[in-house]
C-alpha positions as CSV (number, residue, x, y, z in Angstrom):
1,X,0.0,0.0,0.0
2,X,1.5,2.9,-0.9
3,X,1.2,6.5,1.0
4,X,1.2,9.0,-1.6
5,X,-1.7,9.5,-4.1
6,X,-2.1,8.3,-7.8
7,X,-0.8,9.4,-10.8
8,X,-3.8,10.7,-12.2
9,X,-4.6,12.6,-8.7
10,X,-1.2,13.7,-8.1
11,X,-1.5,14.9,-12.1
12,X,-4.9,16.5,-11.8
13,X,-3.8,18.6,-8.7
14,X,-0.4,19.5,-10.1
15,X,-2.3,21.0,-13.4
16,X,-5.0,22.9,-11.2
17,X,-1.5,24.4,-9.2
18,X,0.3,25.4,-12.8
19,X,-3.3,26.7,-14.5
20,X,-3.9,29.0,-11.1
21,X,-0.4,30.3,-10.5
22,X,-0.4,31.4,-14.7
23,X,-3.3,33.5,-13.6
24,X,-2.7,37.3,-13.1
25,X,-2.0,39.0,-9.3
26,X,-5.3,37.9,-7.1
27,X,-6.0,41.7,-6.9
28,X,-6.4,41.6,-10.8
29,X,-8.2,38.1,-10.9
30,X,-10.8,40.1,-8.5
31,X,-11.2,42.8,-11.1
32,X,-11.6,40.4,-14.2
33,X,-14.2,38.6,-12.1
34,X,-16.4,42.0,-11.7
35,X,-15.9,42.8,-15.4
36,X,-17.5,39.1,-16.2
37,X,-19.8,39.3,-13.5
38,X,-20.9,43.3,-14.8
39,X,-21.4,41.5,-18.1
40,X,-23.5,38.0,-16.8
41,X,-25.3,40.4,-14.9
42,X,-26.5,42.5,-18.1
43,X,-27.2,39.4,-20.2
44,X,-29.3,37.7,-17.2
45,X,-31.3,40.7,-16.7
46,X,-32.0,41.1,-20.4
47,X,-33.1,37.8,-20.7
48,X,-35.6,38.5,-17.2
49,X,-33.6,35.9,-15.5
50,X,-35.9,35.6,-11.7
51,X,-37.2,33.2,-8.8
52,X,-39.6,33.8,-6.5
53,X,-38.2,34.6,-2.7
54,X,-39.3,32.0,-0.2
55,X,-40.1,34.2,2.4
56,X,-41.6,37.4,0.8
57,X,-43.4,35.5,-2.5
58,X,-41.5,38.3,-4.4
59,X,-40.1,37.8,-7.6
60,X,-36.0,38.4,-7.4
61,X,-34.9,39.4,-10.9
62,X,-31.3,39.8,-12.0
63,X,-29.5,43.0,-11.9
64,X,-27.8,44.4,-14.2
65,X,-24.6,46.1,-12.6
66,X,-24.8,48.6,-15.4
67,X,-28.2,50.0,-14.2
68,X,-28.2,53.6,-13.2
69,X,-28.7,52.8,-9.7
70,X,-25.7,49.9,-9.5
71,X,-23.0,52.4,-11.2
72,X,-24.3,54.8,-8.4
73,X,-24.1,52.6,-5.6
74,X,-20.6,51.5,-7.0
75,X,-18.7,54.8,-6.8
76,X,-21.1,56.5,-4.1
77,X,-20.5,53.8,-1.5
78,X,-17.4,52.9,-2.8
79,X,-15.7,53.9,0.9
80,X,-18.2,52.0,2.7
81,X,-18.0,48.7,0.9
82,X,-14.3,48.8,1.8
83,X,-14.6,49.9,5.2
84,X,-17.5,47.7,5.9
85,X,-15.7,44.2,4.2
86,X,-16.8,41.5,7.0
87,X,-12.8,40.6,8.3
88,X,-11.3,43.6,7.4
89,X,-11.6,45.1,10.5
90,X,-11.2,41.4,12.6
91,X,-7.8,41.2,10.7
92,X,-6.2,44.9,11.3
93,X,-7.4,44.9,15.2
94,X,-5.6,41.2,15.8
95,X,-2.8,41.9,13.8
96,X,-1.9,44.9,15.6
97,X,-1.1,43.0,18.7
98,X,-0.1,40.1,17.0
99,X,2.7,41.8,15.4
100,X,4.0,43.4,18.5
101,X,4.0,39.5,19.9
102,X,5.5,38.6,16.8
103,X,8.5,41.0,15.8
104,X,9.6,40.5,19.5
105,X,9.9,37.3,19.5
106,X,7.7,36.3,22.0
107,X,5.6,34.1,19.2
108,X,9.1,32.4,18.2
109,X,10.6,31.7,21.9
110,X,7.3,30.4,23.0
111,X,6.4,28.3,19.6
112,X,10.4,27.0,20.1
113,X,9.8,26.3,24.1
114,X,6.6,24.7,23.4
115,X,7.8,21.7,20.3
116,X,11.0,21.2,21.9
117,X,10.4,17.9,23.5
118,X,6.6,17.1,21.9
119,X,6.7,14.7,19.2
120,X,6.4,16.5,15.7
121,X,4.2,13.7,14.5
122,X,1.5,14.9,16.9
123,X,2.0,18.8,15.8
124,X,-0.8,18.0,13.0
125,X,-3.9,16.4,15.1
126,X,-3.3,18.5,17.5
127,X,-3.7,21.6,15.6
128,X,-6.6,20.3,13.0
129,X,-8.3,19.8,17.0
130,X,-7.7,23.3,18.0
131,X,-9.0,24.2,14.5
132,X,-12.1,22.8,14.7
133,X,-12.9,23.4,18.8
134,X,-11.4,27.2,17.6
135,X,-14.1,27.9,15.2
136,X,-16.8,28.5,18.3
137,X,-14.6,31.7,18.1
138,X,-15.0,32.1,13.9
139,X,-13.3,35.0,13.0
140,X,-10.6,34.7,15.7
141,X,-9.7,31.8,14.8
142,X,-8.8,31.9,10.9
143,X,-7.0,35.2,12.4
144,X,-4.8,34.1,15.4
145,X,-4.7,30.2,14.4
146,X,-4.1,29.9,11.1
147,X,-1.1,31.7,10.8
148,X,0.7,30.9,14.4
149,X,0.0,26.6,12.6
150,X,2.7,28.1,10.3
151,X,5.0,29.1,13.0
152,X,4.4,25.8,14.9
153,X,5.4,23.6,12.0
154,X,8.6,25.5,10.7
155,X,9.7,25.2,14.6
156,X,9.4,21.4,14.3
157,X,11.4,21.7,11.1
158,X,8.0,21.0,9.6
159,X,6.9,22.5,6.3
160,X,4.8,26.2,7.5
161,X,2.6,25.7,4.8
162,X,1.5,22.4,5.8
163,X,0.5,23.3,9.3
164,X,-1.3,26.4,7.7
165,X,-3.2,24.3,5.6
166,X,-4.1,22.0,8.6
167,X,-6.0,24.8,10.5
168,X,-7.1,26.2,7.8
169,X,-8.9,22.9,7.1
170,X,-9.6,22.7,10.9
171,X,-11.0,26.1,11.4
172,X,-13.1,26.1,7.7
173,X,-13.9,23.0,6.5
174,X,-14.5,21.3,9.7
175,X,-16.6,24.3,10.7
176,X,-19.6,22.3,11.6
177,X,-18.1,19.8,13.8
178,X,-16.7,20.5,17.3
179,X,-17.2,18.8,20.9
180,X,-19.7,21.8,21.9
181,X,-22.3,23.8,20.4
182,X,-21.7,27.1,19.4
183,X,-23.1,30.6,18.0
184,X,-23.5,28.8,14.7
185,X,-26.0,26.6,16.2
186,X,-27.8,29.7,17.9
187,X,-28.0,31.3,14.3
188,X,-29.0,28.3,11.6
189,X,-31.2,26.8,14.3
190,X,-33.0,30.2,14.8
191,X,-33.4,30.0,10.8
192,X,-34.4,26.4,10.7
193,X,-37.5,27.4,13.5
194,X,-38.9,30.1,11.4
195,X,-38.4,27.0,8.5
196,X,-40.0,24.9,10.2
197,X,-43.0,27.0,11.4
198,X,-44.3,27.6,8.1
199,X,-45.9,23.7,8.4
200,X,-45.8,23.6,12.3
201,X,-46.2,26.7,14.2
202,X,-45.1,24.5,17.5
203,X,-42.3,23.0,16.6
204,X,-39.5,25.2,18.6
205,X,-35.4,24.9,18.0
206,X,-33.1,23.2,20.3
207,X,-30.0,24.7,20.2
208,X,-28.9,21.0,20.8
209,X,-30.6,19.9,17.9
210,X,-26.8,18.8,16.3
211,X,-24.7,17.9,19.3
212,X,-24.2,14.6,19.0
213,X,-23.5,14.7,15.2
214,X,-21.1,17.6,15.5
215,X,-19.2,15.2,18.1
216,X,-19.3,12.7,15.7
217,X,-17.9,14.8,13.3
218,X,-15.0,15.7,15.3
219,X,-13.9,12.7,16.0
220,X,-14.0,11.7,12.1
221,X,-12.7,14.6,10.7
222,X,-9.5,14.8,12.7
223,X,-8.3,11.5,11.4
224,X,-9.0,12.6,8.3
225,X,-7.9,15.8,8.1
226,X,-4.7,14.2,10.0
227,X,-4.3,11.7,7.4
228,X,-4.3,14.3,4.0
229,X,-1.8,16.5,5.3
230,X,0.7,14.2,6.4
231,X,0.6,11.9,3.9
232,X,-0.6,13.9,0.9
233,X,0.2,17.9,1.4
234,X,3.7,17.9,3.2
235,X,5.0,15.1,1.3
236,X,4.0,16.7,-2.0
237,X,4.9,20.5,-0.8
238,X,8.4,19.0,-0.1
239,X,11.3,19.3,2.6
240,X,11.1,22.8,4.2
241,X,14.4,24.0,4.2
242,X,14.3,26.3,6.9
243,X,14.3,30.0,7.4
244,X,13.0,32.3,9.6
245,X,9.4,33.0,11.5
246,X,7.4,34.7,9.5
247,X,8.9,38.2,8.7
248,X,11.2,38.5,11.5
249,X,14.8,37.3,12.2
250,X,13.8,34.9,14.6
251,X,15.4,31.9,14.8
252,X,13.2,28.9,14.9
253,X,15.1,26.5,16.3
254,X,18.1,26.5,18.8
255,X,18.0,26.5,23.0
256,X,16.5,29.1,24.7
257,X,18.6,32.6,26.0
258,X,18.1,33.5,30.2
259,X,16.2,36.5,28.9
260,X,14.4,34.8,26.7
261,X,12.9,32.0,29.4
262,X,13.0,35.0,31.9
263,X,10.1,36.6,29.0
264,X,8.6,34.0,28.8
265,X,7.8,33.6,32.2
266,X,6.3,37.2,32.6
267,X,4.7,36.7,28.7
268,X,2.7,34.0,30.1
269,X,1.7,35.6,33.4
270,X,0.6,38.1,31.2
271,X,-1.5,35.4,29.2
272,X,-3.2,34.6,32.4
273,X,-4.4,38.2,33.8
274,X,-5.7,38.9,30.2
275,X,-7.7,35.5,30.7
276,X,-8.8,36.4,34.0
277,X,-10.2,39.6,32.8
278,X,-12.5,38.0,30.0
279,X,-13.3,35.6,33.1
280,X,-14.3,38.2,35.2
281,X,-16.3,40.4,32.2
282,X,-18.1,36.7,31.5
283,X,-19.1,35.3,34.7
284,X,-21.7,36.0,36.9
285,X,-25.0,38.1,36.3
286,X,-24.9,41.6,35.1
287,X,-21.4,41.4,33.5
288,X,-20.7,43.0,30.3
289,X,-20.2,40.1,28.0
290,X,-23.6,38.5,28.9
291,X,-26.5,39.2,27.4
292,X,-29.0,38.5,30.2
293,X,-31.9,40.1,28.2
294,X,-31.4,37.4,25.3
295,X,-32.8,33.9,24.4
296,X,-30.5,31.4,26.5
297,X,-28.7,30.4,23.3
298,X,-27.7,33.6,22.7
299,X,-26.6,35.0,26.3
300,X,-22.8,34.6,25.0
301,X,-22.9,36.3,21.8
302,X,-21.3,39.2,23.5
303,X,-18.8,36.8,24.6
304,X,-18.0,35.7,21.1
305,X,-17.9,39.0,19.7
306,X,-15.5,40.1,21.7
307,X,-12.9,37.9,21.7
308,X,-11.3,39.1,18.8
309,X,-10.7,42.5,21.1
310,X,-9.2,39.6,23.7
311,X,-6.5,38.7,21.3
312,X,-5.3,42.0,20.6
313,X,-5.0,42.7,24.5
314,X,-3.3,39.5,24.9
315,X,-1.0,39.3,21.6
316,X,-0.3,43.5,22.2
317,X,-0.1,43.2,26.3
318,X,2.1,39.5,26.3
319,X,4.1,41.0,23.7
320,X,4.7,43.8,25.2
321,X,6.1,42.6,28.5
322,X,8.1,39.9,27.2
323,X,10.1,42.9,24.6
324,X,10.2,44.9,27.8
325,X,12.2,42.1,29.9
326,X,14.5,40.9,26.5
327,X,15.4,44.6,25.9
328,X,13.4,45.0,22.4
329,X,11.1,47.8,23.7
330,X,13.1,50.1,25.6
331,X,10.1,52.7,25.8
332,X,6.7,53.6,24.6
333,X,7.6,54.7,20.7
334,X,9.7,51.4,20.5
335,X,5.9,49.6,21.1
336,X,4.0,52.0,18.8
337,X,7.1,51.7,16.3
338,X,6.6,47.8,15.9
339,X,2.7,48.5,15.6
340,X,3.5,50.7,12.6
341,X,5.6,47.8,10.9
342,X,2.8,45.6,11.8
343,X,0.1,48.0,9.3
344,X,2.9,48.2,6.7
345,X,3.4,44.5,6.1
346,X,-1.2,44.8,6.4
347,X,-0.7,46.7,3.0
348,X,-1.2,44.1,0.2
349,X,-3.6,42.6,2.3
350,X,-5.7,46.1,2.1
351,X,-5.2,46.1,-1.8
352,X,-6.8,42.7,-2.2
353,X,-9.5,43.8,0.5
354,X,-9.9,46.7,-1.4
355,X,-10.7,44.6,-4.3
356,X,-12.9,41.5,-3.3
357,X,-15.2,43.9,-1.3
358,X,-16.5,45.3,-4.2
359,X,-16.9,41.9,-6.3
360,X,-18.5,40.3,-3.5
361,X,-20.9,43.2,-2.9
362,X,-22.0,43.5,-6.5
363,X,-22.6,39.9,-6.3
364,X,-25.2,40.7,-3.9
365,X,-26.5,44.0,-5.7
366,X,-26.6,41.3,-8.7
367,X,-29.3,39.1,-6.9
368,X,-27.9,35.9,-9.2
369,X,-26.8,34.3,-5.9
370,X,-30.2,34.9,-4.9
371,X,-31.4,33.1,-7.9
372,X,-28.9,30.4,-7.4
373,X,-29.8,29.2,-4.2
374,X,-33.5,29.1,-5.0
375,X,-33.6,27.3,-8.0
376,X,-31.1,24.7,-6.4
377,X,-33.5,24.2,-3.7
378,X,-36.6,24.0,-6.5
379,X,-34.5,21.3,-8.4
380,X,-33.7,19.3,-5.0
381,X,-38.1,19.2,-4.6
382,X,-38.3,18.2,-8.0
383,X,-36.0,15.1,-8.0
384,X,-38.5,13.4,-5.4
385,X,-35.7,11.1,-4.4
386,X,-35.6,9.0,-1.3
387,X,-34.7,10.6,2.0
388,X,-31.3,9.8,2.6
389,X,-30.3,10.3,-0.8
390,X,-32.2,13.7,-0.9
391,X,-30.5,14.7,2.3
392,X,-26.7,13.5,0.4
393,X,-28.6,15.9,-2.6
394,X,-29.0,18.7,0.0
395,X,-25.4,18.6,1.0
396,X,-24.3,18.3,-2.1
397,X,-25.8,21.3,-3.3
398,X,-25.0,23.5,-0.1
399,X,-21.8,22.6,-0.8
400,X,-22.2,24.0,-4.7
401,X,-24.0,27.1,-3.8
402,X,-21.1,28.2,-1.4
403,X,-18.4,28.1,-4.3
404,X,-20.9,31.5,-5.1
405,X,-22.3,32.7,-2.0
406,X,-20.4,32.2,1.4
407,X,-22.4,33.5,4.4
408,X,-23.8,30.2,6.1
409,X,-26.8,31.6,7.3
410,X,-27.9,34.1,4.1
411,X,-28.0,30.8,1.7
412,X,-29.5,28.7,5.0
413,X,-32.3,31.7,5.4
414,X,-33.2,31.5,1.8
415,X,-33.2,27.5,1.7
416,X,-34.6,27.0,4.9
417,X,-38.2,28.3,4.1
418,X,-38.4,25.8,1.0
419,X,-36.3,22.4,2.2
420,X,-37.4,22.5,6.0
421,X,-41.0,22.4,5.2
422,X,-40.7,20.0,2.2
423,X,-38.2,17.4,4.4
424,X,-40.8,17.8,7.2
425,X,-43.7,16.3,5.1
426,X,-41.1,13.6,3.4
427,X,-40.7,12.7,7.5
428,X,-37.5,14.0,7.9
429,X,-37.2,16.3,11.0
430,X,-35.8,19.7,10.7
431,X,-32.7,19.0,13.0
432,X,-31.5,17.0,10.0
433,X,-32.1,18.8,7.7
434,X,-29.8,21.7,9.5
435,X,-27.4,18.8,9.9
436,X,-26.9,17.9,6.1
437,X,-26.8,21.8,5.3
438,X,-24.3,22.5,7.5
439,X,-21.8,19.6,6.8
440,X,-21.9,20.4,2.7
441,X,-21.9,23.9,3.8
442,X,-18.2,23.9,5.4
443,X,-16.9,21.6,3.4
444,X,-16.1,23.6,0.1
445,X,-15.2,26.6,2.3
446,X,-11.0,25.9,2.1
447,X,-11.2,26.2,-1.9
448,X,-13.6,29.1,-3.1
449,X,-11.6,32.3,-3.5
450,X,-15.1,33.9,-2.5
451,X,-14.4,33.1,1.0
452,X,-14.0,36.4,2.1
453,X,-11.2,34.7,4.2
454,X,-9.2,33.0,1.5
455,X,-7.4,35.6,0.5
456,X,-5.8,36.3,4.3
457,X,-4.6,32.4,4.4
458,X,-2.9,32.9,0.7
459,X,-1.0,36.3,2.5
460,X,-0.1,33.6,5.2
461,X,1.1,31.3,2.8
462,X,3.0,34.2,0.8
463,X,4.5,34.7,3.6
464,X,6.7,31.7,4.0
465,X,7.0,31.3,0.1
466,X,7.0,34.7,-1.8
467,X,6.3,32.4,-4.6
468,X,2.7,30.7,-3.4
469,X,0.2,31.7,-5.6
470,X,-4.0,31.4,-5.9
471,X,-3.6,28.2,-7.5
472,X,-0.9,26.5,-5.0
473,X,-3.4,27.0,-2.0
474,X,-6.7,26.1,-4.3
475,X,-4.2,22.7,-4.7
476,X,-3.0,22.3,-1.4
477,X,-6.9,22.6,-0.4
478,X,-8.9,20.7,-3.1
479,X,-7.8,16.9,-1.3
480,X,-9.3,18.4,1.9
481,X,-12.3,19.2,0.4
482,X,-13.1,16.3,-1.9
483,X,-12.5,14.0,1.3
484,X,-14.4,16.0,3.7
485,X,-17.2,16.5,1.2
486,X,-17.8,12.7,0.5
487,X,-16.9,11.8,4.1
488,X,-19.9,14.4,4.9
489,X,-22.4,12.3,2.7
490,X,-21.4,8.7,3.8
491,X,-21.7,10.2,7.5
492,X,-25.1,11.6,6.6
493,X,-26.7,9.1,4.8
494,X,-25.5,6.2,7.4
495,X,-26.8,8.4,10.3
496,X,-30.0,8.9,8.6
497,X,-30.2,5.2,7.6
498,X,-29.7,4.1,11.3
499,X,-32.5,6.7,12.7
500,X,-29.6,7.8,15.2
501,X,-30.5,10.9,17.3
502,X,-29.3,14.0,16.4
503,X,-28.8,15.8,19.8
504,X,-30.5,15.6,23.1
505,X,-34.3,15.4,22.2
506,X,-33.5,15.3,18.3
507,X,-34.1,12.5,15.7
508,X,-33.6,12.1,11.9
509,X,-37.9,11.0,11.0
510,X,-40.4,13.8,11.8
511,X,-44.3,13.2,12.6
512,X,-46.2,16.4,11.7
513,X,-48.6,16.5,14.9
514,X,-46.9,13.3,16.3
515,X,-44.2,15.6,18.8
């Protein structure tokens, strides 16, 4: 048995790599994309290309992004699509304390302390386990994770790229499965209710309505994911040769200075006040991170929100102290001058921002992800197939319609109100339903450039090899995807066919007035 692909994948994946690094800058890919977008969007709104809104009973016609009112919106709110791009701001706030940790070299001593006596061949599960438990934080996560899985690897003499490519598969593509629920739950389950109401006006979500399968998933996945990188990404990206943390002078390797353990030490004591103050801001009634006013499921959303303001306190704060006692920062403008570096090195980052802002917001203004999503859902009814294979059809098509359109709960609130209702009179329940959405939902995350994080883990990449382009990470990516996508559809049609139980209180056949 041999550990390394086949010809013919290893052939396929190499050709995707060469046809996507031939193509132009990302930043000009971006802007090619809205000039054929402007000009789909003029053909399919000539033609009266529409569907009919699930919710409202509205028609939604196609838009042509040459209408007086698109060219309007495109250079009148041209400031605000920028400003307003979903991780733009996540990203700048983290990485402003992150560099600080970083171009001290508090983020190299401790990645050095911390792999100096583990076993490298653990490094991989244990960060594809972080990834996925991680994602309860979302946007935290693909910032602060994904990029320190690079530092991690090259400090195990491990290739960066590899261990980016882990998380990033832990983080995204695993995003539905985890040992807890999580805000996502709160938000596709509130979706699924007002679904499932339309045929039952008692049926109410549980929040729990997925527990058990996202378990499940967690404990499949990480083998998996596991298994791909070690035996099919870092073996094909090839021996890393070595060089230095990300953009510092770091060493990654070699023993530890006194000052440098001496730090350390006050780095991680550092670590633990910051903790202790989210602690304190989170526990107990009338503290500012619960929301004691909301649904139960919701109480934490302040939580959640803010810990992406908790990692630039505890990247700037850790950073700070352990530069203070190694002599790096000598005084305040030392601090703010490493902050500035930080935003310089942010500035390709802001040009590719800059750009898939505006595509993806006049692929809303367009209204043919709209379309898309409907009519999938319309050809799904219309294939009357049995229930398992309907639900493998449902995942199948999440997973197509996020290629296009990549919030998780816009496509699930436009589905929702035609698959719950349909499933519910097939029998199936509306936990499992949500359940087959989700899994095809995360799976093609890691490989659509319309991820509005996607191009933030090919800057990671870039960083450790100036020469990584678009088409090396939709490579690295495309064997997590494929496996996690028919790994999804075996999981869900064998749950399904075994009637196990969702979650607490949840199973896979629904009654309609049976409870």
């Amino acid at each position: 048995m041999t550990d390394t692909p086949s010809q013919t994948s290893r052939g396929l994946i190499a050709a995707i790599e060469r046809t996507g690094n031939r193509l132009p800058d990302p930043v000009f890919i971006f802007f090619w994309l809205i000039a054929i977008l402007m000009i789909v969007s003029v053909f399919a709104s000539f033609i009266g290309l529409s569907a009919v809104h699930p919710v409202t009973d509205e028609p939604v016609r196609a838009m042509s992004l040459l209408s007086a009112e698109n060219l309007r919106r495109l250079v009148t709110d041209m400031p605000s699509t920028f400003t307003h791009f979903h991780p733009l701001g996540y990203v700048l706030v983290v990485m402003l304390g992150a560099g600080v940790a970083e171009r001290t070299g508090f983020l190299g001593a401790a990645m050095r302390a911390g792999v100096s006596n583990a076993p490298t061949a653990l490094l991989t599960p244990i960060v594809v386990a972080v990834g996925m438990i991680g994602n309860l934080a979302a946007d935290a996560a693909y910032v602060v994770l994904i990029p320190l899985a690079g530092v991690i690897f090259a400090a195990a003499g491990r290739h960066p790229v590899a261990g980016i490519a882990a998380a990033f598969a832990g983080v995204s593509g695993g995003f539905s499965a985890n040992l807890f629920p999580g805000q996502l739950d709160a938000l596709l389950f509130g979706i699924t209710e007002a679904g499932a109401e339309i045929l039952d006006p008692a049926w109410n979500a549980n929040i729990a309505g997925n527990w058990y399968l996202i378990m499940a998933l967690f404990f499949i996945y990480l083998p998996v994911i596991w298994y791909i990188t070690d035996r099919q990404v870092e073996p094909r990206l090839g021996r890393w040769s070595g060089g230095t943390v990300a953009d510092t002078d770091e060493p990654i390797s070699g023993p530890l200075t006194a000052d440098e353990r001496r730090g350390l030490k006050w780095g991680a004591l550092t670590i633990l006040g910051v903790i202790a103050v989210w602690v304190v801001l989170t526990v107990g009634p009338g503290t500012p991170l619960i929301d004691q006013d909301a649904r139960p499921e919701a109480r934490l959303t302040p939580f959640y929100q803010s810990l992406v303001a908790g990692f630039f306190f505890l990247f700037l704060l850790s950073g700070w102290v352990y530069g203070h006692v190694t002599g790096v920062i000598k005084n305040h403008r030392d601090l703010v001058e490493l902050m500035s570096k930080s935003m310089a090195e942010m500035g390709y980052y802001l040009v590719l921002a800059f750009a898939a802002a505006h595509f993806v917001i006049m692929f809303v203004w367009s209204n043919l992800g709209l379309i898309l999503a409907i009519d999938g859902a319309e050809f799904l009814r219309w294939t009357n197939l049995p229930g398992p294979l309907l639900l493998a059809g449902l995942l199948i098509l999440s997973g197509f319609i996020n290629l296009f359109v990549g919030s998780a709960s816009a496509k699930w609130a436009l589905l929702a109100p035609i698959l719950v209702p349909m499933l519910m009179l097939l029998g199936i329940s509306p936990e499992t339903a949500t359940a087959a959405y989700r899994i095809g939902d995360s799976a093609t995350n890691i490989i659509t450039p319309l991820m509005v994080y996607f191009p933030l883990i090919l800057i990671f990449c870039q960083r450790w090899d100036k020469n990584f382009g678009i088409g090396s990470l939709m490579a690295v990516m495309i064997p997590y995807s494929v496996w996690l996508m028919i790994t999804g559809v075996v999981i869900i049609v064998v749950w399904t066919g075994f009637n196990i139980p969702l979650g607490p209180g949840a199973v896979v056949d629904f009654s309609l007035g049976g409870g």
